[in-house]
C-alpha positions as CSV (number, residue, x, y, z in Angstrom):
1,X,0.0,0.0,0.0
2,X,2.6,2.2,0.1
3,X,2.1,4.0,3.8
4,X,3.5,7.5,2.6
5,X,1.5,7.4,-0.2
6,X,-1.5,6.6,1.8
7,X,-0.9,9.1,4.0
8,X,-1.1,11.6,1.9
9,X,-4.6,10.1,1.0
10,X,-6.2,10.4,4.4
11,X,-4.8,7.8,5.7
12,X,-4.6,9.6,9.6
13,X,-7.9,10.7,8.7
14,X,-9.2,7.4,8.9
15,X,-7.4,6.3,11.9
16,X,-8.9,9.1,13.8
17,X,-12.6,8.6,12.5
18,X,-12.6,4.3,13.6
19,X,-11.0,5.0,16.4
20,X,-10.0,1.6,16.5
21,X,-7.6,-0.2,19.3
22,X,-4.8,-1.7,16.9
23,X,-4.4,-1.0,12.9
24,X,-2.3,-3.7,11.2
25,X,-0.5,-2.4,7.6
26,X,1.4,-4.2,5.3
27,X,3.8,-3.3,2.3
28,X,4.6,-0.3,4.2
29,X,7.6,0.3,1.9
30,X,9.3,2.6,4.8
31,X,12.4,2.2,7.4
32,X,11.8,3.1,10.7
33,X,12.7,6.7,11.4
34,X,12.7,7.8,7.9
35,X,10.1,10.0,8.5
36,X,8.0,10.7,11.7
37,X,4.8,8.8,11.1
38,X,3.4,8.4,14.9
39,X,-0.2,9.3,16.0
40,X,-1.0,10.1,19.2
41,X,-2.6,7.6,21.4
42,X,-0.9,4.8,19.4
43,X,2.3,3.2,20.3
44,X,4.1,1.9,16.5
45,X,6.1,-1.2,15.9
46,X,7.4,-1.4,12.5
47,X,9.2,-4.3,10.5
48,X,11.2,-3.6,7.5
49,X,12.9,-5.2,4.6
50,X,16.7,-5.2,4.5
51,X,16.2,-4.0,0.6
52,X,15.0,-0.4,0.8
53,X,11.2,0.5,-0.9
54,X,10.0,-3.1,-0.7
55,X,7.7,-4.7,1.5
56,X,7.5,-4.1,5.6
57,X,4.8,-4.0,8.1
58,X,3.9,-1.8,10.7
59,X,1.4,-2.1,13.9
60,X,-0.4,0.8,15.4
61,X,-2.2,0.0,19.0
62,X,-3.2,1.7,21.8
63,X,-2.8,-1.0,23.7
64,X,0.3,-1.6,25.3
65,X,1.4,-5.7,24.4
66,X,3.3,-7.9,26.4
67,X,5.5,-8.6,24.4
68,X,6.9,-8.0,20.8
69,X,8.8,-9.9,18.2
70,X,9.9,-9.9,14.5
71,X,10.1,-12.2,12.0
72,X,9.6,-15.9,11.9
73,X,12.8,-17.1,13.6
74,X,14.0,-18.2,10.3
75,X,16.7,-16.5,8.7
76,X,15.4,-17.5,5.0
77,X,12.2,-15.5,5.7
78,X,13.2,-12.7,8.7
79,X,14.8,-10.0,6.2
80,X,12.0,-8.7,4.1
81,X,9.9,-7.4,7.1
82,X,6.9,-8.9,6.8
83,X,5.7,-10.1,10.4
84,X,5.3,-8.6,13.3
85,X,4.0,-10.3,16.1
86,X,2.3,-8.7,19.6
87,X,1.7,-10.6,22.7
88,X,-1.1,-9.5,24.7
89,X,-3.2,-11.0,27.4
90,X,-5.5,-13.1,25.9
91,X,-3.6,-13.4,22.8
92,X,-1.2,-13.4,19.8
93,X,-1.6,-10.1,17.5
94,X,0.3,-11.8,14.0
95,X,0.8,-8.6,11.7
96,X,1.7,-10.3,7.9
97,X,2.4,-9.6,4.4
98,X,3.3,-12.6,2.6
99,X,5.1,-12.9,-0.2
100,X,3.9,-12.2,-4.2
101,X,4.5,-15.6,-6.3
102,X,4.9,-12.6,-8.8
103,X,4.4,-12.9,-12.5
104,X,5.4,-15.7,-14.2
105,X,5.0,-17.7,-10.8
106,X,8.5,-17.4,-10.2
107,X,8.7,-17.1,-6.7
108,X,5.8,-19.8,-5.8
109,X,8.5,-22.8,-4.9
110,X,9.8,-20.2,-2.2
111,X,6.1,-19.1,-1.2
112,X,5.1,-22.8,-0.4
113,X,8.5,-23.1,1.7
114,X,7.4,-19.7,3.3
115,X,3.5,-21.4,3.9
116,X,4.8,-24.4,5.3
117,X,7.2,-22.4,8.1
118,X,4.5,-19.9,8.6
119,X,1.7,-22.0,9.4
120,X,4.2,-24.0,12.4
121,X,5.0,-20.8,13.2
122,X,1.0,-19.5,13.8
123,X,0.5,-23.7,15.0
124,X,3.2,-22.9,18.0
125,X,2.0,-19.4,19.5
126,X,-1.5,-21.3,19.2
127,X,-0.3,-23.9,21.5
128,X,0.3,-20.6,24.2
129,X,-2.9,-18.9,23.5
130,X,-5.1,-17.6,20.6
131,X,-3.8,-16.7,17.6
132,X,-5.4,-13.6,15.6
133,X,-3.6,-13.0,12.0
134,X,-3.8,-9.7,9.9
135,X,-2.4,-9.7,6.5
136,X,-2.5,-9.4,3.2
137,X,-2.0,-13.0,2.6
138,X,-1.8,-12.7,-1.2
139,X,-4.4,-15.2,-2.0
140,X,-8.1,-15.4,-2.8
141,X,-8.9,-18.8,-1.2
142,X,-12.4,-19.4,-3.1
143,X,-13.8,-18.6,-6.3
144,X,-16.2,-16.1,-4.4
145,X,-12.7,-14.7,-3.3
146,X,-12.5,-12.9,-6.5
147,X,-14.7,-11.4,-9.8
148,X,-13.2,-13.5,-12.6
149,X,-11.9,-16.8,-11.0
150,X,-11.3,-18.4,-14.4
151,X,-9.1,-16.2,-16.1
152,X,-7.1,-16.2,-12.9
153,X,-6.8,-19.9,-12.6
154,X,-3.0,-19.6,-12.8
155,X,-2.0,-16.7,-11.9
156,X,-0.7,-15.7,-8.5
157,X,-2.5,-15.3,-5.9
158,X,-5.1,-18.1,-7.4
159,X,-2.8,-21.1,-8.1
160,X,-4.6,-24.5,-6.1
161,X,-1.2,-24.6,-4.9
162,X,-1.8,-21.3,-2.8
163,X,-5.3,-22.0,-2.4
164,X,-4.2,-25.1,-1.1
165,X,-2.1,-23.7,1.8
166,X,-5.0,-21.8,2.7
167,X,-6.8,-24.7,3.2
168,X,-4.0,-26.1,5.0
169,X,-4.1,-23.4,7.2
170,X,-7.9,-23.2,8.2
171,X,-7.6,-27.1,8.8
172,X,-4.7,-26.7,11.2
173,X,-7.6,-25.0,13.7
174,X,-8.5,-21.4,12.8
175,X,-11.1,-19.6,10.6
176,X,-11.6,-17.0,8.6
177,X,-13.5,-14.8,10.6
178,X,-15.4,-12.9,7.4
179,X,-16.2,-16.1,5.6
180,X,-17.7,-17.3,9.4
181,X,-19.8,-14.4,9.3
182,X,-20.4,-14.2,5.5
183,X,-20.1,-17.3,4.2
184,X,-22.0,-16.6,0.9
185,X,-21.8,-12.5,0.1
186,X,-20.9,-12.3,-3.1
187,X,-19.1,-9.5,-5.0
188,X,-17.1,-8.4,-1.5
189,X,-13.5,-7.7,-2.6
190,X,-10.2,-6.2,-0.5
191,X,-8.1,-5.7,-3.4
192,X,-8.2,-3.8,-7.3
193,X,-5.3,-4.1,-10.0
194,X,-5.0,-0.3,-11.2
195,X,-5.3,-1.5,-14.5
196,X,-8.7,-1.4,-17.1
197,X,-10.7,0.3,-14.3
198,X,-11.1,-2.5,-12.1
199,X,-12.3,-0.3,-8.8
200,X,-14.7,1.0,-11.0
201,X,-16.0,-2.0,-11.9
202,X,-15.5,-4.3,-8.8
203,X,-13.5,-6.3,-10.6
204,X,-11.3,-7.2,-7.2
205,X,-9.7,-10.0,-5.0
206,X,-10.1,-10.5,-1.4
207,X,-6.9,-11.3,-0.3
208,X,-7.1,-9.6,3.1
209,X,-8.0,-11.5,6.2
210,X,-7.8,-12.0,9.9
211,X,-7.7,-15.6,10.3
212,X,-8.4,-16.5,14.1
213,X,-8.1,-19.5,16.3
214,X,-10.6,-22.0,16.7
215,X,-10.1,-21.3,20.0
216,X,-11.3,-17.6,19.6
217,X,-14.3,-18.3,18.1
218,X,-16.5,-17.2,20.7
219,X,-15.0,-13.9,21.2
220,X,-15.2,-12.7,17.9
221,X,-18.2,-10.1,17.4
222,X,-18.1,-9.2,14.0
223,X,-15.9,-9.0,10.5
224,X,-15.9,-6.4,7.5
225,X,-14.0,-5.4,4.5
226,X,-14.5,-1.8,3.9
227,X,-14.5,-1.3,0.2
228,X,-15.4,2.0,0.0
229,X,-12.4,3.2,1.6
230,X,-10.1,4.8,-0.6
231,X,-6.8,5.7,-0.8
232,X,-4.6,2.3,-1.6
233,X,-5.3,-0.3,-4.1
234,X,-6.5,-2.5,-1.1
235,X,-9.0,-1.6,1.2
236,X,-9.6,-2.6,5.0
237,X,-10.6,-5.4,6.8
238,X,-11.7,-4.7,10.3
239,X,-12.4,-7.6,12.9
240,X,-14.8,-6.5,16.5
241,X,-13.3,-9.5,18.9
242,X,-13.3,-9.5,22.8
């Protein structure tokens, strides 16, 4: 998303009007202290990539955590800056981007590594106590996921081998908190290419999630993507839990 870009689009705006607890934002494309981009009330953690302009996530809360760490543990994966994980009370805050299998699919033999160590990694906090993941995860799991699911069959982001993982993942104990609420809305989209109008038209992906613990269910209130927030080619997704 860019987070400079964004805010320059109302991007503090927004944080002020939903007045939300914690903000999770990935592809921040930012080091830390390159500019000041703190809000008041909010403490920041940021993650970013060793390679400057490229990836990196950042975590806005007001609540202090327990605990915070980056990365995965695994060199291979720890120097593009895209987790971030917050201990609180009652549970793990998991801040993700993961990675593009690009054009071409060039990168999708190091994505299903990355799925693999990523899902042990989620399967191990869970064993400590409830797990609650924000990311752009980069794939539309269903063909409700996105508008045209057959001319995307194989392209990133829509491969059965990431759609597989997903699965993987969801089977390994936790849902998808706006498919639990939504299981059938149709036409609901996180993400729009910039190309051929696609906004415009609602041509998108949902590709943005917060995936929670079986173990959560009960707490969680609510899910939405808010798709008529602007400012980004993605949009929001916002989860009410505890």
């Amino acid at each position: 998303m860019k987070l400079r870009s964004c805010i320059q689009k109302g991007f503090y705006d927004f944080i002020k009007n939903e007045n939300a607890d914690i903000y999770c934002v990935q592809e921040t494309k930012m080091k830390e202290g390159q500019e000041d981009i703190s809000i008041d009330g909010y403490d920041l953690y940021m993650n970013s990539a060793d390679k400057a302009g490229y990836s990196g996530t950042a975590v806005y809360t007001k609540i202090k955590p327990l605990n915070v760490t980056y990365g995965i543990d695994i060199d291979e994966h720890d120097h593009e800056g895209r987790v971030i994980t917050l201990e609180f009370e009652k549970f793990y805050l998991v801040c993700c981007y993961t990675p593009n299998s690009k054009r071409e699919l060039e990168r999708l033999d190091y994505r299903m590594k990355w799925e693999d160590d990523f899902r042990n990694y989620l399967k191990t906090l869970d064993k400590k106590k409830g797990v609650v993941l924000c990311g752009d995860l980069n794939v539309a799991h269903k063909e409700i996921d996105l508008k045209n699911p057959s001319s995307n069959h194989h392209n990133a982001g829509f491969t059965d081998e990431e759609r597989n993982k997903m699965t993987e993942l969801l089977d390994a104990g936790f849902i998808d908190s706006y498919r639990y609420f939504y299981p059938d809305k149709t036409d609901v989209y996180s993400w729009w290419s910039y190309m051929f109008h696609a906004r415009e038209k609602n041509a998108g992906w949902r590709i943005d999630y917060f995936i929670v613990s079986n173990k959560l269910e009960k707490e969680m209130k609510d899910a939405d993507i808010l798709c008529d927030t602007l400012g980004s080619d993605h949009c929001p997704a916002l989860l009410n839990i505890f």
